[in-house]
FIKOLZA-1660 file (N, C-alpha, C; in steps of 0.1 Angstrom, whole numbers, plus 5000, padded with zeros to 4 digits):
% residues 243
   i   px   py   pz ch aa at
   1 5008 4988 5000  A  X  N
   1 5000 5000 5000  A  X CA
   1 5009 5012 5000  A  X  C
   2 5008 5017 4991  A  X  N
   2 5014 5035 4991  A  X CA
   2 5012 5046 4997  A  X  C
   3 5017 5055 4997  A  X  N
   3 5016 5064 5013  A  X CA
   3 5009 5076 5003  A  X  C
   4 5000 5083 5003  A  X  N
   4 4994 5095 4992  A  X CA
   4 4999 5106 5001  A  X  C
   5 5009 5114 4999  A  X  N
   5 5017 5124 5000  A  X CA
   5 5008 5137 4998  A  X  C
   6 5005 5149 5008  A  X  N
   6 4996 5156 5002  A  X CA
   6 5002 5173 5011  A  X  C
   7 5008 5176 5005  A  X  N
   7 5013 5188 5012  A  X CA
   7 5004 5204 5012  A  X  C
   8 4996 5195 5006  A  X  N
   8 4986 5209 5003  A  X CA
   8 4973 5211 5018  A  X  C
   9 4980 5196 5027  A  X  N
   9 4967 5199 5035  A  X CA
   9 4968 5209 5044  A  X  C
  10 4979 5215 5048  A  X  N
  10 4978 5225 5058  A  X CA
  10 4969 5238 5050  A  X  C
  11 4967 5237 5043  A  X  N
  11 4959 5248 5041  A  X CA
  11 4944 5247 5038  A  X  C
  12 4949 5236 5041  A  X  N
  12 4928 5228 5041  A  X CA
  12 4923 5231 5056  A  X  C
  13 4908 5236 5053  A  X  N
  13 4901 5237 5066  A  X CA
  13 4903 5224 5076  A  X  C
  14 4904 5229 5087  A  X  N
  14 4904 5219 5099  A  X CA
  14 4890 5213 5105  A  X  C
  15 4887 5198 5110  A  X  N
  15 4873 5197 5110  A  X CA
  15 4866 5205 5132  A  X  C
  16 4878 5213 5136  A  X  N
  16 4875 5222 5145  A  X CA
  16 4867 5236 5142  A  X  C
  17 4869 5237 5127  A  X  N
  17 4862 5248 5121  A  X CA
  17 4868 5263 5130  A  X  C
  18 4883 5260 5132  A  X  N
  18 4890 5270 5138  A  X CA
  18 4903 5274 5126  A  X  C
  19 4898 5276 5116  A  X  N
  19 4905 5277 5106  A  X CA
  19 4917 5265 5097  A  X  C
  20 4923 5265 5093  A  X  N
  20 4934 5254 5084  A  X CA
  20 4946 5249 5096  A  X  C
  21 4946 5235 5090  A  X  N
  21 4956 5226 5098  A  X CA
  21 4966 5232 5100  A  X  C
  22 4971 5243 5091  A  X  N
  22 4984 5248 5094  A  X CA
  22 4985 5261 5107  A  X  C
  23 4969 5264 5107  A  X  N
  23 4964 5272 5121  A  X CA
  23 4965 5263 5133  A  X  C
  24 4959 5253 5132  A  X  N
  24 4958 5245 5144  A  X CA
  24 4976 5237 5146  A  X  C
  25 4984 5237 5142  A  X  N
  25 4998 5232 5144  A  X CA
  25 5001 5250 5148  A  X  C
  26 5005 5261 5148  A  X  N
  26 5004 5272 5150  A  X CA
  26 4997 5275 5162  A  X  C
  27 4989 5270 5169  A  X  N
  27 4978 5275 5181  A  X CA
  27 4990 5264 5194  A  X  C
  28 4991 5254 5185  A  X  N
  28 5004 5241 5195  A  X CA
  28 5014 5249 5195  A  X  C
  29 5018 5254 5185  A  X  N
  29 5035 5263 5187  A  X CA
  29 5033 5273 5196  A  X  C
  30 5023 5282 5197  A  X  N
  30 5022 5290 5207  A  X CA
  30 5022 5284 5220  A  X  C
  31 5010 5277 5220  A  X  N
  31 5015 5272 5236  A  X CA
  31 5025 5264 5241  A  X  C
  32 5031 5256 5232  A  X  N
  32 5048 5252 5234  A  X CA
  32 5053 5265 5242  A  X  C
  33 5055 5268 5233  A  X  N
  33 5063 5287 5235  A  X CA
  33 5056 5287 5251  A  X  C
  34 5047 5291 5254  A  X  N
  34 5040 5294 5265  A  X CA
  34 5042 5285 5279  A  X  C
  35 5039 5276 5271  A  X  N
  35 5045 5264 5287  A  X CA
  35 5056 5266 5291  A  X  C
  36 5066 5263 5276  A  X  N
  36 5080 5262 5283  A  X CA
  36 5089 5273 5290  A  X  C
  37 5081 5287 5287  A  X  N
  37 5084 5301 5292  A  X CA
  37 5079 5303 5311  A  X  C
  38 5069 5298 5311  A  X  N
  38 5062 5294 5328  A  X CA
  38 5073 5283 5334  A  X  C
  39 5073 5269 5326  A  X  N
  39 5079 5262 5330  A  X CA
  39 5098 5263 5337  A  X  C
  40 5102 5276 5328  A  X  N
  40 5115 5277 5325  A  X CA
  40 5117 5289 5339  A  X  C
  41 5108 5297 5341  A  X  N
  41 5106 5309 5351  A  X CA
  41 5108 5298 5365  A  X  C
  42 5100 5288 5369  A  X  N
  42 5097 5287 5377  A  X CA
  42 5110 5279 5377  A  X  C
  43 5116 5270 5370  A  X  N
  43 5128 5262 5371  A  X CA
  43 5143 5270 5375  A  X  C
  44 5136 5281 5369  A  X  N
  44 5155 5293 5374  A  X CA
  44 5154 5295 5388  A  X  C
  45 5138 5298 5390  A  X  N
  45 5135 5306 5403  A  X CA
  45 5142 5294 5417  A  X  C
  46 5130 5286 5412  A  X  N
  46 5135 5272 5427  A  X CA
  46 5147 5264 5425  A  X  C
  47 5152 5266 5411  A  X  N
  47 5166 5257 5412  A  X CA
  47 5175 5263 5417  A  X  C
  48 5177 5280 5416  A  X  N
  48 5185 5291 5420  A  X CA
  48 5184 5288 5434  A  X  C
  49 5174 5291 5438  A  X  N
  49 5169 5290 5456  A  X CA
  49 5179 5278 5464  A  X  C
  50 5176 5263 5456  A  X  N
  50 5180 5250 5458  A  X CA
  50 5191 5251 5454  A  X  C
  51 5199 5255 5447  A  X  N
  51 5217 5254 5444  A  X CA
  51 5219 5263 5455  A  X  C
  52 5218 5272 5457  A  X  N
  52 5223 5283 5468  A  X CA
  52 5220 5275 5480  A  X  C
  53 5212 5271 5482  A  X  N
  53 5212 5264 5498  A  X CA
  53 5218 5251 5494  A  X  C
  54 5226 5242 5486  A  X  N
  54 5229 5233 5490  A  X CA
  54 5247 5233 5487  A  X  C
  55 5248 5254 5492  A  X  N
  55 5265 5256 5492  A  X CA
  55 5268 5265 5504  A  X  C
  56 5251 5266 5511  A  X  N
  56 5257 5271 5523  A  X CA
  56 5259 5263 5536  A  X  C
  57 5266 5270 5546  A  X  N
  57 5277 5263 5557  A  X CA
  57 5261 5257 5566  A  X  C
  58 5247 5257 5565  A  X  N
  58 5242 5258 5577  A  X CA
  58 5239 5241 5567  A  X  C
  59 5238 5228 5577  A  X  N
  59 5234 5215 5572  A  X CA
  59 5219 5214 5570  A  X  C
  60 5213 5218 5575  A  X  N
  60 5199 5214 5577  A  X CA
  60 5190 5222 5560  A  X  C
  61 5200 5231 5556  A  X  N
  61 5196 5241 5545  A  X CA
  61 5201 5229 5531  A  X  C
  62 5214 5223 5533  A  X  N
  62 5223 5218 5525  A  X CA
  62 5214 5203 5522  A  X  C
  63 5210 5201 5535  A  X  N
  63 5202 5180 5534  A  X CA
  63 5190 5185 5529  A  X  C
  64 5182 5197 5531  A  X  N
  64 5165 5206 5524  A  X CA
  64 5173 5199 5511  A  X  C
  65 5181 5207 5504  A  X  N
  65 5186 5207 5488  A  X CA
  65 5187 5197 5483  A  X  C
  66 5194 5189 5486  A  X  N
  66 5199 5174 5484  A  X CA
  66 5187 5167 5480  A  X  C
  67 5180 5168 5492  A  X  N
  67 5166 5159 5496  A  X CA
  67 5152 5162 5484  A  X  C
  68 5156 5177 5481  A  X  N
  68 5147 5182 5468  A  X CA
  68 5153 5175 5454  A  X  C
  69 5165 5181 5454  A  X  N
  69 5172 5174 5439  A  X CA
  69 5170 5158 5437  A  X  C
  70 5170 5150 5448  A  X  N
  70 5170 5138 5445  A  X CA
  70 5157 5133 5441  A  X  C
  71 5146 5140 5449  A  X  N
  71 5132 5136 5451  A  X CA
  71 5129 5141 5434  A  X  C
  72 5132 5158 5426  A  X  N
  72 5126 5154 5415  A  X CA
  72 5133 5149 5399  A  X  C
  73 5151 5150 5406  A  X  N
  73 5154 5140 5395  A  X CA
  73 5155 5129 5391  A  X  C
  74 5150 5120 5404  A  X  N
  74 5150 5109 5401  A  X CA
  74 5141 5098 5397  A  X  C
  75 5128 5111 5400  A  X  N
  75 5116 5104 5392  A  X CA
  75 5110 5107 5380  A  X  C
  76 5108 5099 5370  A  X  N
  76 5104 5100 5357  A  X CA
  76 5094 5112 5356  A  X  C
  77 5096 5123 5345  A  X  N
  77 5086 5134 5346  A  X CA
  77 5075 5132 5346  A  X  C
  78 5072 5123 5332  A  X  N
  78 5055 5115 5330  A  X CA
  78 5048 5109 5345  A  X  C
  79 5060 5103 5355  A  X  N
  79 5051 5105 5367  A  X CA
  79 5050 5110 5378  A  X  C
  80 5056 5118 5374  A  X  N
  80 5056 5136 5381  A  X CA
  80 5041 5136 5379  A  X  C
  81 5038 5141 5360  A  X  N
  81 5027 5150 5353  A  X CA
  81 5016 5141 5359  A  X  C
  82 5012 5128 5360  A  X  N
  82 5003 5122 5366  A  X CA
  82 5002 5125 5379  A  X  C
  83 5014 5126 5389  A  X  N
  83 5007 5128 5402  A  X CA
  83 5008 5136 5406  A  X  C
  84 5010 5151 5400  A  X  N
  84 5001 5163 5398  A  X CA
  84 4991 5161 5394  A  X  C
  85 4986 5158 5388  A  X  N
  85 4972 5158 5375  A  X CA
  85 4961 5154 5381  A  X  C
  86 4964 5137 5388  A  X  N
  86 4954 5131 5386  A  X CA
  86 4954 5128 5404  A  X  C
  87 4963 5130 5410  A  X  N
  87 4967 5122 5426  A  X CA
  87 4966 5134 5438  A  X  C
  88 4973 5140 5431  A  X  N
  88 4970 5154 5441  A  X CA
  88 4958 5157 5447  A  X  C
  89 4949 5161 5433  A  X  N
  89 4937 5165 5439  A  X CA
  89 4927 5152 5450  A  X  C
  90 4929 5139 5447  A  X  N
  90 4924 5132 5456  A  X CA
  90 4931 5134 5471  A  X  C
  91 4945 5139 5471  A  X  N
  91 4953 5138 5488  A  X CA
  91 4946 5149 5491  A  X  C
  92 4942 5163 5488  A  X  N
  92 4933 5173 5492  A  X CA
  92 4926 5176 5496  A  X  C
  93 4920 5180 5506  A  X  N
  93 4904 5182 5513  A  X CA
  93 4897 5186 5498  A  X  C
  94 4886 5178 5502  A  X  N
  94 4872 5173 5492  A  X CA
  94 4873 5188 5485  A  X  C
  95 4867 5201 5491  A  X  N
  95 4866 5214 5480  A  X CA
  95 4877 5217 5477  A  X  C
  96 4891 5219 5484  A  X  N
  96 4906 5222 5475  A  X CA
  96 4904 5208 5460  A  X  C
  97 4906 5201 5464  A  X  N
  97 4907 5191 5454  A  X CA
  97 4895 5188 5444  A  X  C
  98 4884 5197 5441  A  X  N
  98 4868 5203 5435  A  X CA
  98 4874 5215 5426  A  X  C
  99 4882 5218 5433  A  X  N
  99 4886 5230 5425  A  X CA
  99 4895 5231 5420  A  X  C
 100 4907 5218 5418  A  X  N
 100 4919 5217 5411  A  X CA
 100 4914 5212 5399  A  X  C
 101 4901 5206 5408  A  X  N
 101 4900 5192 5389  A  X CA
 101 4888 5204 5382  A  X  C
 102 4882 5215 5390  A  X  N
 102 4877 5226 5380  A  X CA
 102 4880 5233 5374  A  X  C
 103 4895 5239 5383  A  X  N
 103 4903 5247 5376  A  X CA
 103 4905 5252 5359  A  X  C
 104 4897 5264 5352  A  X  N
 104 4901 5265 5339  A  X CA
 104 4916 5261 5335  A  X  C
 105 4920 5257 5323  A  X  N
 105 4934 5258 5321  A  X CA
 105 4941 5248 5330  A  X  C
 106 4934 5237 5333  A  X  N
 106 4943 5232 5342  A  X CA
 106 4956 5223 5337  A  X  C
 107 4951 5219 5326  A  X  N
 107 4958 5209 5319  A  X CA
 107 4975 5218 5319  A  X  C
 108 4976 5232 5318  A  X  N
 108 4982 5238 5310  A  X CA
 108 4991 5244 5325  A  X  C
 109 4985 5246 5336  A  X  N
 109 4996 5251 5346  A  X CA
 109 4994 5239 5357  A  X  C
 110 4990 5228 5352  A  X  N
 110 5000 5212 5358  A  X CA
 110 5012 5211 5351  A  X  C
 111 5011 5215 5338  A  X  N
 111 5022 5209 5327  A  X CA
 111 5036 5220 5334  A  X  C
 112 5033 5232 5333  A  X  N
 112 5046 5242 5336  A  X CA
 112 5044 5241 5346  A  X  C
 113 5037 5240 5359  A  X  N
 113 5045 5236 5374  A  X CA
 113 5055 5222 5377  A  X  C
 114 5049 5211 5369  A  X  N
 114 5052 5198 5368  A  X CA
 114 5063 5201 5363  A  X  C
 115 5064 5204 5349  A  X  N
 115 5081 5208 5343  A  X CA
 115 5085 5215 5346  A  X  C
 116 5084 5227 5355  A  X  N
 116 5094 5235 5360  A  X CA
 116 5100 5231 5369  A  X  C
 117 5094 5222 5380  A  X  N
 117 5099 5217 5390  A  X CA
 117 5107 5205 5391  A  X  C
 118 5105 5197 5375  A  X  N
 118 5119 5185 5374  A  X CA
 118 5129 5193 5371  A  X  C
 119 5129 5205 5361  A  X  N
 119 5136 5214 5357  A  X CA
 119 5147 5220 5370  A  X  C
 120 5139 5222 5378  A  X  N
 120 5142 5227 5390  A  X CA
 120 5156 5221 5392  A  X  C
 121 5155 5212 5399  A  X  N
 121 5168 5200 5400  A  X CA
 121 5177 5202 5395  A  X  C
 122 5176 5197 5379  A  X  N
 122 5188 5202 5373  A  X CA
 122 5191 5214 5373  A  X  C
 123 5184 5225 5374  A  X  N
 123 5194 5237 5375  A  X CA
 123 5201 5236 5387  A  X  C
 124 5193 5236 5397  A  X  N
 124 5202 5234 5413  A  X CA
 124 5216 5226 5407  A  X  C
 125 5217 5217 5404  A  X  N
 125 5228 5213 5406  A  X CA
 125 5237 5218 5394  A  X  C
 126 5235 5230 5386  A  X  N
 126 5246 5237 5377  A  X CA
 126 5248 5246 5388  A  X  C
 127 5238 5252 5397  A  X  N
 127 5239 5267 5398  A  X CA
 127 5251 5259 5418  A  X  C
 128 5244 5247 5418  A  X  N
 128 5252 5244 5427  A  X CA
 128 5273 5240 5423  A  X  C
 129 5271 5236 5414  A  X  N
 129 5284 5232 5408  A  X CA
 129 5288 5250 5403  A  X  C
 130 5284 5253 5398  A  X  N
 130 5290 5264 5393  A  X CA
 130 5294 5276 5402  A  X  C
 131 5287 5273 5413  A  X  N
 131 5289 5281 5428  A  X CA
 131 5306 5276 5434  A  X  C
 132 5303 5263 5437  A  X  N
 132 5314 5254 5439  A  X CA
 132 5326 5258 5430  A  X  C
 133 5328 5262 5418  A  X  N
 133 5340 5262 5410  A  X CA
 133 5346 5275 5409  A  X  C
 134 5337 5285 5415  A  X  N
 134 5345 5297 5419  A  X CA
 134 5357 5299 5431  A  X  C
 135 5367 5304 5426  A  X  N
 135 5376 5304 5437  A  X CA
 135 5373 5308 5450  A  X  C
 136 5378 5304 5461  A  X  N
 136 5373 5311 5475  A  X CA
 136 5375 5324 5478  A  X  C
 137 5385 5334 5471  A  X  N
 137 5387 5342 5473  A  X CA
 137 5375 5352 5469  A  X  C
 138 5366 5346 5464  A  X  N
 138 5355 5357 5459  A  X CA
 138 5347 5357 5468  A  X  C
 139 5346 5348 5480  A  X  N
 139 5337 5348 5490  A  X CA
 139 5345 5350 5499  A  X  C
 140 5357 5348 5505  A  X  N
 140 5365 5354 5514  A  X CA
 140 5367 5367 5512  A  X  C
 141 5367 5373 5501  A  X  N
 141 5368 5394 5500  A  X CA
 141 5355 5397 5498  A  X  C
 142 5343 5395 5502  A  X  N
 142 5333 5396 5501  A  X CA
 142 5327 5394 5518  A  X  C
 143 5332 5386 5525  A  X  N
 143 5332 5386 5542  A  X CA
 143 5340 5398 5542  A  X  C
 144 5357 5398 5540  A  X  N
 144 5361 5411 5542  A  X CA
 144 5358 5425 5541  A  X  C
 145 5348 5422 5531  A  X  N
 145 5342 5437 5530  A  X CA
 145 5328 5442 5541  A  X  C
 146 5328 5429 5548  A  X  N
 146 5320 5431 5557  A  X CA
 146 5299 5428 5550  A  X  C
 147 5305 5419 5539  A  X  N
 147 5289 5418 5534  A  X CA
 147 5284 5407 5541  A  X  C
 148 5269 5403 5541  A  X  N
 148 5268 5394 5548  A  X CA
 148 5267 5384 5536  A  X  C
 149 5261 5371 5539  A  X  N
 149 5255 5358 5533  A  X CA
 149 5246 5365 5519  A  X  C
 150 5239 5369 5525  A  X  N
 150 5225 5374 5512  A  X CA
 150 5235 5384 5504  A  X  C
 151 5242 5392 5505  A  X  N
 151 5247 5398 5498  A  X CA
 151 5253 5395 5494  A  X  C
 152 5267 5386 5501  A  X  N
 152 5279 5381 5490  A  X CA
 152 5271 5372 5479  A  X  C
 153 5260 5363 5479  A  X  N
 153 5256 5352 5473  A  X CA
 153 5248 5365 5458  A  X  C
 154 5237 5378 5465  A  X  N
 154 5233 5388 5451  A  X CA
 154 5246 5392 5446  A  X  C
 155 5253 5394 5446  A  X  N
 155 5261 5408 5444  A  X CA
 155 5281 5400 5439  A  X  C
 156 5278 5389 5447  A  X  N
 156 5294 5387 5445  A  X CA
 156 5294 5369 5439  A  X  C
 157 5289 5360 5443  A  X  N
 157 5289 5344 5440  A  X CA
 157 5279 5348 5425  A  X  C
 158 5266 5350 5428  A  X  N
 158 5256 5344 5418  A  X CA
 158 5260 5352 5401  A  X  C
 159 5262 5366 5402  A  X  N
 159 5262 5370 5391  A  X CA
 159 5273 5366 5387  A  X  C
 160 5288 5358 5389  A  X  N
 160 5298 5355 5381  A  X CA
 160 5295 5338 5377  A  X  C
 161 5284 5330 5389  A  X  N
 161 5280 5318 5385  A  X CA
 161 5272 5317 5375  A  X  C
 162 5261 5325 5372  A  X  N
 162 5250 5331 5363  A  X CA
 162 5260 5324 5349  A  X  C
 163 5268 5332 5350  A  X  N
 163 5278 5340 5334  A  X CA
 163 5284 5326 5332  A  X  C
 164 5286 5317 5341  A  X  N
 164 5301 5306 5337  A  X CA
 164 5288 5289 5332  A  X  C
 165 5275 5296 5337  A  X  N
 165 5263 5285 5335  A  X CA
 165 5260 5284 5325  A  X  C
 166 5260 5294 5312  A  X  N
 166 5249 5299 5306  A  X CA
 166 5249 5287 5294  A  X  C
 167 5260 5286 5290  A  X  N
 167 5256 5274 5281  A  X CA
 167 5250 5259 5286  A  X  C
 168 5253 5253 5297  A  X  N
 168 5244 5246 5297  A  X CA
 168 5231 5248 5305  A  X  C
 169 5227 5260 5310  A  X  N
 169 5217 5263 5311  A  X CA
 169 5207 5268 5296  A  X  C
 170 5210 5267 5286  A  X  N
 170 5206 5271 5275  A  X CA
 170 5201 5253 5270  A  X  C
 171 5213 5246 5277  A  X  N
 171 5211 5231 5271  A  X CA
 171 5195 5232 5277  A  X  C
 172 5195 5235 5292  A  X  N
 172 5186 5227 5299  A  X CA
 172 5171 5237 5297  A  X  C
 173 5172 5247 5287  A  X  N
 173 5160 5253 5285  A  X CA
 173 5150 5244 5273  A  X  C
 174 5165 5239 5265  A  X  N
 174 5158 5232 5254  A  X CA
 174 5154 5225 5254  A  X  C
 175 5156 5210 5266  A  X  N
 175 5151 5205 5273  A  X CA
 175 5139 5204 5276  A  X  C
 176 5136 5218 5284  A  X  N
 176 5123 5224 5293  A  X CA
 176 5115 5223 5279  A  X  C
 177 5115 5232 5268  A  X  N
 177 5109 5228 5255  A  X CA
 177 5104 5213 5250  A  X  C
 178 5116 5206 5251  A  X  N
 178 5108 5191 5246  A  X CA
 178 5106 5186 5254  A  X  C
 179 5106 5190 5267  A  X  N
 179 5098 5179 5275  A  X CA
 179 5084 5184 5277  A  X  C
 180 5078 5197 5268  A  X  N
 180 5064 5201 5268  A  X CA
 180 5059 5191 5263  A  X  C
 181 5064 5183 5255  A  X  N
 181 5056 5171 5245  A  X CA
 181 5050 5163 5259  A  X  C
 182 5054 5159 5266  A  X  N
 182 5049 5148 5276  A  X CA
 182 5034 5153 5280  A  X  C
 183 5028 5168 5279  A  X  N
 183 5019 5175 5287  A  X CA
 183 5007 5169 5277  A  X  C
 184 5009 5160 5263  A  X  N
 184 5002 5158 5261  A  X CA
 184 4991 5148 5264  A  X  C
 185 4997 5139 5276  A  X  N
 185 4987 5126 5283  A  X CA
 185 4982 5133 5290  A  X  C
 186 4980 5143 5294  A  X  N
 186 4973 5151 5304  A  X CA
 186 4960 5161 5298  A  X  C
 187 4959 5162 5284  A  X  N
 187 4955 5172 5274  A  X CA
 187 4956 5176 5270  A  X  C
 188 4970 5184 5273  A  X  N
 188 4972 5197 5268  A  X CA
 188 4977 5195 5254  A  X  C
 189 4974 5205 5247  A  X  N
 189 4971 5204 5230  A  X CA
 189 4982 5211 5222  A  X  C
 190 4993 5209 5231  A  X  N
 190 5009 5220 5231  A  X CA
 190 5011 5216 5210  A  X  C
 191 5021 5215 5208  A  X  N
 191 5024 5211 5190  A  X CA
 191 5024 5197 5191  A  X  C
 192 5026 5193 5198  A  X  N
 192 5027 5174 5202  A  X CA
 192 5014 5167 5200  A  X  C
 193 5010 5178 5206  A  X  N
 193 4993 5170 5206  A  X CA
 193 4988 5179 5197  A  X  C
 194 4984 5189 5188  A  X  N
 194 4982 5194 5174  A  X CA
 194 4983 5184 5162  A  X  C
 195 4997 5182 5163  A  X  N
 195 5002 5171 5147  A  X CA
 195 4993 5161 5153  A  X  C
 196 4994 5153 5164  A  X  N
 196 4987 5140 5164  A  X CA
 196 4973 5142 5165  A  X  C
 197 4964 5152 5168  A  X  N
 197 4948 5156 5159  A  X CA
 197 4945 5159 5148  A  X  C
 198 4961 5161 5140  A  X  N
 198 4961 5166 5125  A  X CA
 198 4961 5156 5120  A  X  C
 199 4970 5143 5122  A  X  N
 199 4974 5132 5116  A  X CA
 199 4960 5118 5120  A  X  C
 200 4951 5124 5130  A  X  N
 200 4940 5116 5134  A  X CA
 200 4928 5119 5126  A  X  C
 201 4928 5138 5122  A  X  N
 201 4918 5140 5115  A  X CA
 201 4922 5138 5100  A  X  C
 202 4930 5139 5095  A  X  N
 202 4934 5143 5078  A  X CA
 202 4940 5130 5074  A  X  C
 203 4947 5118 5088  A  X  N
 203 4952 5109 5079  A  X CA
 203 4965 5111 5073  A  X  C
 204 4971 5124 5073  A  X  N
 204 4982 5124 5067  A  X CA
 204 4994 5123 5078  A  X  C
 205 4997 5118 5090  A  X  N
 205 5009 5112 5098  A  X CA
 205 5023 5117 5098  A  X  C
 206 5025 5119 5083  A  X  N
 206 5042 5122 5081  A  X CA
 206 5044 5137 5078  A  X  C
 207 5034 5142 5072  A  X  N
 207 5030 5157 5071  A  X CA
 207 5028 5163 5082  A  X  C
 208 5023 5155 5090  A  X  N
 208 5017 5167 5105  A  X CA
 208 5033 5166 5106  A  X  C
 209 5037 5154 5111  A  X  N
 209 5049 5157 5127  A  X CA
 209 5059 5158 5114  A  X  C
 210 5058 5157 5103  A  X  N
 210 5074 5167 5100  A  X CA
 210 5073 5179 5101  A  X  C
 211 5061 5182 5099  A  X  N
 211 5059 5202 5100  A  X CA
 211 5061 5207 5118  A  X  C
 212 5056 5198 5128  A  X  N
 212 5060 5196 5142  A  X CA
 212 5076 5197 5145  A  X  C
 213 5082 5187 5136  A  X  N
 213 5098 5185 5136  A  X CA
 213 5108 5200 5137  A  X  C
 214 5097 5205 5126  A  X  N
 214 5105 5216 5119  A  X CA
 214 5102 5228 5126  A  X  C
 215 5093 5227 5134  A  X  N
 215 5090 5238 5140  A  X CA
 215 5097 5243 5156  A  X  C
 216 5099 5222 5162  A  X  N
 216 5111 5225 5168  A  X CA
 216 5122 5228 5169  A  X  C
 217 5126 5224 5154  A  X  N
 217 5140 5229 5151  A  X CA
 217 5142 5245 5149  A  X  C
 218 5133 5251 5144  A  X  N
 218 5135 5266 5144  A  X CA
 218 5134 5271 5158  A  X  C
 219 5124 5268 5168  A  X  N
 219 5124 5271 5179  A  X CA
 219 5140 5273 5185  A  X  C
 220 5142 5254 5188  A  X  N
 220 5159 5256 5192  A  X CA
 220 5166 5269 5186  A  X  C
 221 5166 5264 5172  A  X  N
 221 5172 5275 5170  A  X CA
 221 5177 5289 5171  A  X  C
 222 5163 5295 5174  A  X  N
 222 5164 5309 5179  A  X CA
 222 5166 5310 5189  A  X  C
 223 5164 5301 5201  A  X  N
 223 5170 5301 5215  A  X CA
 223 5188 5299 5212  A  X  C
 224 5193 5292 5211  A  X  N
 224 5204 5288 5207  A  X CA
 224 5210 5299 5202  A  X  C
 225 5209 5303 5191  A  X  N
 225 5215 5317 5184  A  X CA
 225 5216 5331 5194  A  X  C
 226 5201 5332 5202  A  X  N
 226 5200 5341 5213  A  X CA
 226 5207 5343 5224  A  X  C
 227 5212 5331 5227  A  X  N
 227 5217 5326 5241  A  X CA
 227 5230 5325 5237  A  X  C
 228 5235 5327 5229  A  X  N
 228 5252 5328 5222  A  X CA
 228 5255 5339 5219  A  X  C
 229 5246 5347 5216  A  X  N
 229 5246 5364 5217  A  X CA
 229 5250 5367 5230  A  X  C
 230 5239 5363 5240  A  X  N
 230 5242 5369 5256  A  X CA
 230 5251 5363 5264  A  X  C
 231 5257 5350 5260  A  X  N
 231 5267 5345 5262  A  X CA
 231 5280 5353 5260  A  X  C
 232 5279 5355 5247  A  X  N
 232 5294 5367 5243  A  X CA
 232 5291 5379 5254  A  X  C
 233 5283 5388 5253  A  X  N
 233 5282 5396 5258  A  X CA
 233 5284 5399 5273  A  X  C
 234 5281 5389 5278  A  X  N
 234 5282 5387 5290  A  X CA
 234 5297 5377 5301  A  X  C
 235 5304 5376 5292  A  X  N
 235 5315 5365 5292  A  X CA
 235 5324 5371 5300  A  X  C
 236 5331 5367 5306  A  X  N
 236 5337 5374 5320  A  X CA
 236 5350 5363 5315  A  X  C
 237 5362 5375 5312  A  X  N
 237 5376 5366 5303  A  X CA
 237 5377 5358 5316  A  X  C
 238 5388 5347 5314  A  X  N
 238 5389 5341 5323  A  X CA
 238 5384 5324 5328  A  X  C
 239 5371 5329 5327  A  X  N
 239 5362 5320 5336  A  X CA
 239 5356 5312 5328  A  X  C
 240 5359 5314 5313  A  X  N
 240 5351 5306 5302  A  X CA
 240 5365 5302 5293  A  X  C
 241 5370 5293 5289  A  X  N
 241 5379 5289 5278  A  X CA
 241 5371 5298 5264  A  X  C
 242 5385 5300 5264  A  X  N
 242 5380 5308 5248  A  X CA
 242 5375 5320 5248  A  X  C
 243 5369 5325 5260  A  X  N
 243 5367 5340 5263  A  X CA
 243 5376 5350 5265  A  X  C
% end
């Protein structure tokens, strides 16, 4: 049996009556973009939090970190996104848990709390290593100057760890991006789940997800390009080979 090749269907009406296939793969690319922008906020914010406490002197701050990182890298995200989704709201008093599973949009900020928070982890442990690989003297003339904790960590540790991260925190954005595909067992209708309504309603399979393919590839792309800009720009000689 022969495969009928038909490149003309993205411009065919969609049977959502929300305009052409190539609209409804376009409505997925947006909220890709969208999740992975929530998901990526919340992953800088708590992994920042969690690498910084798991490099300071107090233990009880250091085993918190440890105990986070291990708890969400070491469980598979898909069953992360399920026991958010579907488990939580049962552990919840009867109306909290009435109003998770009513919640508008829910599908959509399980997906970016769920992936920001595996996300989480691995940053902790760049922003923790990259904390780590600064020499001591940047935190020993930074006591001498009489700053405390909170300041030497804004002002003197984080912005030179920031700069020495950036490329593999650029790795781990893109990441954040393809792991939106997973939000689709949950509903959410990100590009993942678009091509495969495209390929369920039209039949055409190799057309939807190569147009899906390509859409992540430009994505990357512009992150990538972006992030090698502010990379240069931001490069502190020294601390980067090649800088």
């Amino acid at each position: 049996m022969n495969y009928h090749w038909n490149w003309h269907i993205f411009f065919e009406p969609n049977p959502t009556g929300a305009g052409t296939y190539l609209d409804m793969l376009l409505s997925g690319l947006w909220l890709t973009i969208e999740t992975s922008i929530c998901a990526w906020v919340i992953a800088l914010i708590f992994g920042s939090v969690v690498g910084v406490m798991r490099t300071l002197p107090s233990k009880a701050a250091s085993w918190f970190g440890f105990a986070y990182v291990e708890f969400f890298r070491n469980m598979p995200l898909l069953v992360q996104i399920f026991l958010w989704f579907f488990v939580l709201p049962e552990l919840l008093p009867h109306a909290w848990g009435l109003w998770l599973k009513q919640l508008p949009y829910a599908p959509f900020y399980t997906a970016a709390i769920g992936i920001g928070l595996f996300m989480s982890a691995r940053v902790a442990e760049q922003v923790r290593a990259s904390i780590g690989a600064l020499p001591r003297g940047q935190k020993q003339a930074a006591t001498a100057l009489g700053l405390t904790t909170a300041q030497t960590y804004t002002y003197v540790l984080l912005p030179i760890a920031y700069r020495i991260i950036l490329p593999p925190l650029t790795s781990e954005f893109l990441n954040t991006i393809k792991n939106t595909a997973v939000a689709i067992t949950i509903g959410l209708l990100e590009l993942t789940g678009e091509a495969r309504s495209m390929q369920e309603f039209s039949f055409q399979v190799f057309e939807a997800f190569t147009a899906a393919t390509v859409m992540y590839l430009l994505i990357n792309i512009v992150v990538v390009t972006a992030m090698r800009i502010v990379e240069r720009r931001v490069a502190i000689p020294g601390y980067i080979a090649g800088k």
